[in-house]
N, C-alpha and C positions, 0 to 999 in steps of 0.2 A: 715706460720712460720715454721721453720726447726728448730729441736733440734738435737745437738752432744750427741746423748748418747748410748751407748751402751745395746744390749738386748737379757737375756739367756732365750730361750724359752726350758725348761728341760721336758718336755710331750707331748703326738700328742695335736693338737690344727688345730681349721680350719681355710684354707689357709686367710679369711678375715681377721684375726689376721694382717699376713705378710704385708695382702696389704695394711692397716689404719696406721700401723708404719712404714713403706718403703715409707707413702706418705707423714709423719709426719719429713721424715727425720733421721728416728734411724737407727742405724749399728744394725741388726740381728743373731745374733748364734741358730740355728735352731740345737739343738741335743736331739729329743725325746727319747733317751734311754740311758740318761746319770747316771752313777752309782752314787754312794754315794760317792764313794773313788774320781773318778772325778771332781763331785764337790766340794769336800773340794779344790783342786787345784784350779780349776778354779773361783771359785765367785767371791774373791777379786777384778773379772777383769772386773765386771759386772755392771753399774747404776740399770737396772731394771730386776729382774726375774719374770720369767712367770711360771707356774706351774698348775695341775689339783689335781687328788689325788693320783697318785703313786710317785710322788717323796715329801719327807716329811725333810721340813723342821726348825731342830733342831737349837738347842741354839748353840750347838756348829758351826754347820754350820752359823748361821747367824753371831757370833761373827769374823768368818773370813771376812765377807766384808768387804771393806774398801773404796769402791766409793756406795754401793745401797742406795738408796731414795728411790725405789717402788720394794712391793712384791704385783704381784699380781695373784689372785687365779683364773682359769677359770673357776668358780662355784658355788656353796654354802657354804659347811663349810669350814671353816678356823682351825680343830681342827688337819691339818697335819702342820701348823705352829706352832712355838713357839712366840706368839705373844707379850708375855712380852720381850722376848732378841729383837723382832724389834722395840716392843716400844724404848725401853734402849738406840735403834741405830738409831734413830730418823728415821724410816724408817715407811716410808705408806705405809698401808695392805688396799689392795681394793680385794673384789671380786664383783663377778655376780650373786646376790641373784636372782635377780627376773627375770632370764631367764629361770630358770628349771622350773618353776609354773606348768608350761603345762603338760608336760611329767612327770611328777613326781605324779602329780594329776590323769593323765590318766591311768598310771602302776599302782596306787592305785587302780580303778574300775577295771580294768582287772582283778587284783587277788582275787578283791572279789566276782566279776562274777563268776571266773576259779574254786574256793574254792565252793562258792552257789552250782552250779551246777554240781560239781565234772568233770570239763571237761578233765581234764588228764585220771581220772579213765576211763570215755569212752572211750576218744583213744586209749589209752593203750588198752581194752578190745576190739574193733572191729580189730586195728592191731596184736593183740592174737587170734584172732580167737573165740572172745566171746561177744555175744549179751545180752548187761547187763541193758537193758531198766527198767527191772522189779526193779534191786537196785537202779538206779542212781535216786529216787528221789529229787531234788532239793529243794533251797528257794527262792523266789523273795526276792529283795531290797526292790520292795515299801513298803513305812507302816514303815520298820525298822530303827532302831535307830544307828544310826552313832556317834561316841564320835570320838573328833578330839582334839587332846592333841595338842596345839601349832598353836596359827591361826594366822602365818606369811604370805608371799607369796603364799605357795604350801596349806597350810591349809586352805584359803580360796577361793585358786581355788576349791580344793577339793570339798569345801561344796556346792560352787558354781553348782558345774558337779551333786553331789548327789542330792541337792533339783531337777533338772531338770529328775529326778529317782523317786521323792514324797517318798527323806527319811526324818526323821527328824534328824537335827543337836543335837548336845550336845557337847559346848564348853567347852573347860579349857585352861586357859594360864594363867603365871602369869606376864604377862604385861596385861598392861587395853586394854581393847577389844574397837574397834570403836563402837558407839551406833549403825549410819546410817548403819555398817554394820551386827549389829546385826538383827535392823528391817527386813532386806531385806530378811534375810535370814530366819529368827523367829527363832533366834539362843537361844538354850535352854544352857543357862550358868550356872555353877556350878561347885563343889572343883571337884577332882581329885578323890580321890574315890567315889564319887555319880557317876560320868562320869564310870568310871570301873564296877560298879555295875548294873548300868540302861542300857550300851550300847549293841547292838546285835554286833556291827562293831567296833572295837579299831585302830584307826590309828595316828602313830607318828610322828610330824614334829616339832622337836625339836633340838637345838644343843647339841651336847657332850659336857658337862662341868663337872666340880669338883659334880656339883648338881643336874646333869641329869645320873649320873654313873651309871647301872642298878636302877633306876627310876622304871621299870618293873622286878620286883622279885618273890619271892615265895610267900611272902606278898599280891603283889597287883594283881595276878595272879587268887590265892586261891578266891578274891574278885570278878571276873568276871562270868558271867554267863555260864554253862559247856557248851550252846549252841553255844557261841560268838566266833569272827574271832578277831585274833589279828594282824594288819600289822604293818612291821616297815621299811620301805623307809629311813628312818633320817639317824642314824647313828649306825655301830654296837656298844656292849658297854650300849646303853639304855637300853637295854634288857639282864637280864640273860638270856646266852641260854642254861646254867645248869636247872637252874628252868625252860623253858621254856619245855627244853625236857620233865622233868619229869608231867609237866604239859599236854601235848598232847600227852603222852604216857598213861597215867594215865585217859586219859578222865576229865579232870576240864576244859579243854574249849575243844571245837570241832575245831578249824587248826587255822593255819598262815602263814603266809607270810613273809617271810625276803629277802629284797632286799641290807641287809647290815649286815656284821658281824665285832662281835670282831676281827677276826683275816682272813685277805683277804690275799689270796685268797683261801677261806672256805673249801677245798677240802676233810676233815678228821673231817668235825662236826658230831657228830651222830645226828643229825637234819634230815641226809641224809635216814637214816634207816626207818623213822617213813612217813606212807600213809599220813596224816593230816596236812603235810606242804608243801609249796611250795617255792623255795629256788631261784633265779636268782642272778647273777655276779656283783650286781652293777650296774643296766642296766638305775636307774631311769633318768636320764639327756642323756641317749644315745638317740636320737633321731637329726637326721639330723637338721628338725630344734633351737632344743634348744641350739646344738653346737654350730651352726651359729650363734646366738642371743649371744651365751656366749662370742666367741669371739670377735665378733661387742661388745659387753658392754663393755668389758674389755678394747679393743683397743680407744674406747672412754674416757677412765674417766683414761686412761694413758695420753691420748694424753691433756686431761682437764687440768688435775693434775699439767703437765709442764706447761703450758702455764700459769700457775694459780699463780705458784710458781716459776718463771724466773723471 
């Protein structure tokens, strides 16, 4: 089956995108570096955009279509959409939840590895010209208690990867948790501050909404153990990173990890100044394969979509 439609691909994306809708029959506009001001031009001209997380879009923007049916996301959140104005416009919002799982699960153990065992501080110090064996004492994982705020896709790889570590889970979500997935895992379930209170390890896989808006404040900070690691992969925003400064500057917990900030591209947070964090660009979904996967989903459940609705 061939579909006439047209398609704004507005971010990089991997070339299997190209090849699932070129085989589906869509006309292609491939402009990863399309501005803001451009697109308010150009969408009206568009059935389907494509999109990652650098181009973001608004109510305004979406009110200008006038042919789209499909926005889709190469990813996970959908919080650079205005998803009420595409409601409004009878337009399907698909993304690709459950291609990050992997890589997003994986950059979470790495930074708690990196933090455990202060492995920057070492580098840093033998490429300084200093042998700092005698400080860098570490901590193993096993034995330790993992709190997993949000067990979607990525939060249940996660815990997945950890038990294979012999840490213990400690769940929170306020969706109902599967049973079968809780046996498997001997998933230790409980509110939200018992999980902040009991965990050595805090990590976030949550969407940014009206009710997740720093979720992680001075409040729930204060409540964690001063020894405890706190990551945040999801989204920035969850996290105060006011409170959080003043929190690992302070010694109330000992580091973190942010793979996402309020405001990207993070160049001027004083997060930077402080030894006890560790800061990466967004990196959780960058991995060869999970692109691959993202575009393949994507390119699929477009190609679905039409077929489904012709």
């Amino acid at each position: 089956m061939s579909f006439n439609k047209s398609v704004l691909i507005c971010d990089p994306v991997d070339p299997i995108l190209h090849k699932i809708l070129k085989a589906g029959g869509l006309n292609i506009t491939y402009n990863p570096t399309i501005t803001n001001d451009e697109l308010v031009e150009v969408i009206k001209d568009f059935n389907i955009v494509v999109i990652r997380s650098r181009t973001k879009l608004t109510k305004n923007l979406i009110e200008k279509t006038d042919k789209c049916i499909i926005i889709a996301r190469v990813g996970v959140g959908l919080d650079n959409i205005d998803l009420k104005a595409a409601y409004q416009k009878n337009i399907k919002v698909i993304n690709s939840a459950e291609s990050a799982a992997t890589a997003v699960a994986e950059l979470v153990l790495c930074l708690l590895l990196t933090l455990s065992r202060q492995i920057i501080k070492a580098n840093d110090g033998i490429k300084n010209n200093k042998w700092l064996k005698k400080e860098l004492v570490g901590s193993e994982l096993k034995g330790k208690y993992l709190g997993i705020i949000g067990l979607g896709n990525v939060g249940k790889r996660l815990s997945r990867l950890a038990r294979g570590l012999n840490m213990n889970i400690i769940g929170y979500d306020i969706n109902p948790i599967d049973e079968t997935y809780s046996r498997e895992i001997g998933l230790i379930k409980t509110d939200l501050n018992t999980l902040l209170k009991s965990s050595d390890y805090v990590s976030l896989h949550i969407p940014l909404i009206d009710s997740t808006y720093h979720l992680i404040d001075k409040n729930e900070l204060d409540m964690m153990k001063e020894t405890a690691i706190l990551i945040n992969t999801s989204r920035g925003g969850i996290v105060d990173e006011e409170s959080l400064y003043h929190a690992l500057k302070n010694g109330d917990i000992a580091g973190a990890a942010l793979d996402v900030f309020e405001k990207e591209p993070a160049l001027e947070t004083k997060l930077i100044d402080l030894q006890n964090v560790i800061l990466t660009p967004h990196i959780g979904a960058q991995t060869r394969e999970a692109q691959s996967l993202a575009a393949n989903v994507i390119a699929e459940k477009i190609i679905y979509h039409l077929k489904t609705t012709s």
